[in-house]
N, C-alpha and C positions, 0 to 999 in steps of 0.2 A: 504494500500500500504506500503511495507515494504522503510525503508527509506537507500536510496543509501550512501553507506561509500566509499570514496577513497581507500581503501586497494586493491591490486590486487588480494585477496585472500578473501573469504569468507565462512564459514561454511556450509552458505546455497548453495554452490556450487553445486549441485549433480554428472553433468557431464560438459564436456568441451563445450559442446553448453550453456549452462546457464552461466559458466563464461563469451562466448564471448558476448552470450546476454548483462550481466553486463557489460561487459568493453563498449559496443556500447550505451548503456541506461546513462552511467558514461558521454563521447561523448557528449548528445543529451542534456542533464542536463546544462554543461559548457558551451551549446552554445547559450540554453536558457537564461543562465544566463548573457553572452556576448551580448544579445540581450538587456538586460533591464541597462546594464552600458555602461561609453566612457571613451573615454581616454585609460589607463594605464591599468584598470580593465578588460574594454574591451579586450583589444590583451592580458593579464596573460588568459584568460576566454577563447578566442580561440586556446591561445598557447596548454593549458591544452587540449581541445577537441580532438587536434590536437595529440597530445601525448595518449589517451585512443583509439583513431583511429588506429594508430599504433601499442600500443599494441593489441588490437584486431586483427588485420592484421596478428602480429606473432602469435597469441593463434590458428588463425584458420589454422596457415599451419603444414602437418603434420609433427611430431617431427624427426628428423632422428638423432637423439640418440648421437650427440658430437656437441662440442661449435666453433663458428666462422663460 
């Protein structure tokens, strides 16, 4: 199993389904990891989840080509 990096960006990216795969697998990782701490670490671990959710969210709409 290849091991998951925070970067939004990956080499092994081939297409845009595979990043959003990543960005959702990034997700499912933090919330794992929210699961096994409390406290502080906790909500940083869901914040993060919660933020790769989102990005994913924008990776999968499609692009209409200007900002805002």
């Amino acid at each position: 199993m290849r091991r998951l990096t925070m970067s939004t960006m990956s080499p092994f990216d081939k297409n845009p389904s595979e990043r959003l795969a990543r960005y959702r697998a990034m997700a499912d990782s933090a919330r794992r990891e929210a699961a096994r701490t409390n406290g502080d670490a906790r909500e940083s671990y869901l914040f993060i989840a919660e933020q790769w959710e989102r990005l994913a969210e924008l990776a999968g709409k499609p692009s209409t080509g200007s900002f805002g």
